[in-house]
C-alpha positions in Angstrom: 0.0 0.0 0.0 0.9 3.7 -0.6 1.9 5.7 2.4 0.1 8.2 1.2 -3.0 6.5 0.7 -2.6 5.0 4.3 -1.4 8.9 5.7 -4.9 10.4 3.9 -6.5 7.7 5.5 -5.6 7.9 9.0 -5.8 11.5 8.4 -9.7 11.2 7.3 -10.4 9.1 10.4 -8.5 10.8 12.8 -10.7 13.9 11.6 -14.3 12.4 12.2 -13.0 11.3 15.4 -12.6 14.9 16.8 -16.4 15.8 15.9 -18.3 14.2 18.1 -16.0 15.6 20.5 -16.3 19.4 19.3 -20.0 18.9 19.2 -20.4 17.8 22.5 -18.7 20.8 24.0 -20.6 23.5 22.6 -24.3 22.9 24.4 -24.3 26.2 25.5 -28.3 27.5 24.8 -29.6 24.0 24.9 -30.8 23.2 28.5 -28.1 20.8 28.8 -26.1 21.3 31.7 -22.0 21.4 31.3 -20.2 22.0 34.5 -20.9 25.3 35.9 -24.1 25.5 34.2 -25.2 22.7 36.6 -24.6 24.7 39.9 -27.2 27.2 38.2 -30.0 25.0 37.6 -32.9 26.0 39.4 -35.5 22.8 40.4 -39.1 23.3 41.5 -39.9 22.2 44.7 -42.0 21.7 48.0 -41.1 21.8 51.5 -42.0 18.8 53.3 -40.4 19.3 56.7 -38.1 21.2 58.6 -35.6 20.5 61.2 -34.2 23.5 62.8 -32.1 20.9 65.0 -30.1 19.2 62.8 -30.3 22.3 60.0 -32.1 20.2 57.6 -35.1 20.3 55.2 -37.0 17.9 53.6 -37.9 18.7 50.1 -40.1 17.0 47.1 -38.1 17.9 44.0 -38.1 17.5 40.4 -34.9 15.9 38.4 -31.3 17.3 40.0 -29.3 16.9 36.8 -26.1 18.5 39.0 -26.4 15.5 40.7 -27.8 12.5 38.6 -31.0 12.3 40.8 -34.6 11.7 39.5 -37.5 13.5 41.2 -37.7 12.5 44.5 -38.6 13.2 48.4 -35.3 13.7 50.1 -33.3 15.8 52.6 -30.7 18.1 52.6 -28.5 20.0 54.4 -28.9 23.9 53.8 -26.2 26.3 53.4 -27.8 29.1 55.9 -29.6 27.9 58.9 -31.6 31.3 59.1 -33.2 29.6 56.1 -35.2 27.7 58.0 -36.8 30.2 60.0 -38.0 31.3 56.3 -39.8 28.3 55.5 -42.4 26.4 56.4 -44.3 23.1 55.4 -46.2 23.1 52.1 -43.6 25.9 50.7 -43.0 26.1 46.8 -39.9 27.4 46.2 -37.3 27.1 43.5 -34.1 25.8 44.8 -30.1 24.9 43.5 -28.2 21.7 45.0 -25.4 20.8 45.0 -23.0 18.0 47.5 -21.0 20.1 49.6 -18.3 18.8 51.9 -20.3 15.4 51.4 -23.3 16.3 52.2 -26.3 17.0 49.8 -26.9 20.7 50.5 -29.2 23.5 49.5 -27.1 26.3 48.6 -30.0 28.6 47.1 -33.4 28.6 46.9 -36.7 31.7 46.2 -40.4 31.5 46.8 -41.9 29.6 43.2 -43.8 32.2 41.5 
């Protein structure tokens, strides 16, 4: 075989190899979450309960793509304990996740409109 045959070969796979690569960096505008974009993700959901003693809360959520998690009842830490004197069962809000220092945590979170 030529070795410029083989060359323009390896050359011409080597090249579609790096598309699906390019492509998949670029989601910026499509809802898909890419590092950062993650942390910013706000989730609808509904306050359950409240522990002021161990500074938890107990939410019903929709899908935390941050954290690979379906919608789901579950509790988290939060951030700022003063939150909880904000909240009460029943409470839609809109919140961010995300795992700090191990723990599931909310680190943001507004009243759903």
């Amino acid at each position: 075989m030529d070795n410029k045959f083989i060359a323009a070969a390896l050359i011409a796979f080597a090249s579609q190899l790096g598309l699906p690569a390019y492509a998949s960096g670029d989601h910026a505008g499509h809802g898909i979450a890419q590092g950062g974009a993650a942390e910013k993700q706000m989730i609808d959901g509904q306050v359950k309960k409240i522990d002021k003693a161990t500074g938890k809360i107990t939410l019903s959520h929709g899908p935390l793509t941050n954290l690979n998690m379906p919608a789901m009842t579950m509790v988290f830490k939060v951030s700022n304990a003063a939150w909880l004197e904000q909240l009460k069962s029943g409470d839609k809000i809109r919140f961010m996740a995300d795992t700090v220092n191990g723990a599931l945590t909310l680190v943001h979170f507004e009243a759903a409109k």
